[in-house]
C-alpha angles and dihedrals in degrees: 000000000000123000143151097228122057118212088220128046139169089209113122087223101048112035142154086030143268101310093217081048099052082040086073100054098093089060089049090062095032093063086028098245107202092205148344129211125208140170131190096098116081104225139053121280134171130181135179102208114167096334097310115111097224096197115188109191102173095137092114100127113280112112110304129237135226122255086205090138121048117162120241133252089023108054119108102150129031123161133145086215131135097251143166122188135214130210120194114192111205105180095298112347114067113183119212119199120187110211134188123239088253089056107252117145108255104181137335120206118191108201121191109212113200136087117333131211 
């Protein structure tokens, strides 16, 4: 799932997140969403909540904002970088890495596509 807003955020002016957006997450469990990818905020967040992978990647070279604010229990990633990501499917299992624009490795998520329980 693609999308501009992210439900959750770290920004100190955003958090805890887009309410329309945090108004779809029961859907997202209900039909068992992997991941979904945002934007809006400037910066590179990650977060594990009841299974989805939310991944904000927003670090593309306008001002960045603070994570001063992740929520607890889901967060994996925060950083206030200038950051791209790449994903590489291979059959069912497609592997994102977030990378900073100097090239260090930020985060790497491995998702396994396929039936679901």
């Amino acid at each position: 799932m693609v999308a501009h807003h992210p439900p959750i955020s770290a920004a100190s002016n955003r958090a805890p997140g887009n309410d329309w957006m945090a108004a779809l997450e029961p859907l997202f469990e209900k039909y068992r969403l992997t991941a979904g990818f945002f934007g809006h905020d400037h910066n590179y967040q990650h977060y594990l909540k009841n299974g989805i992978h939310y991944v904000t990647t927003g670090g593309g070279g306008a001002p960045l904002y603070d994570v001063a604010k992740p929520p607890e229990g889901i967060t994996i990633k925060v950083v206030s970088i200038e950051n791209f990501t790449t994903i590489r499917v291979d059959g069912k299992v497609a592997r994102l890495e977030a990378i900073a624009v100097d090239g260090t490795k930020l985060d790497e998520i491995e998702f396994n596509g396929g039936a679901q329980p």
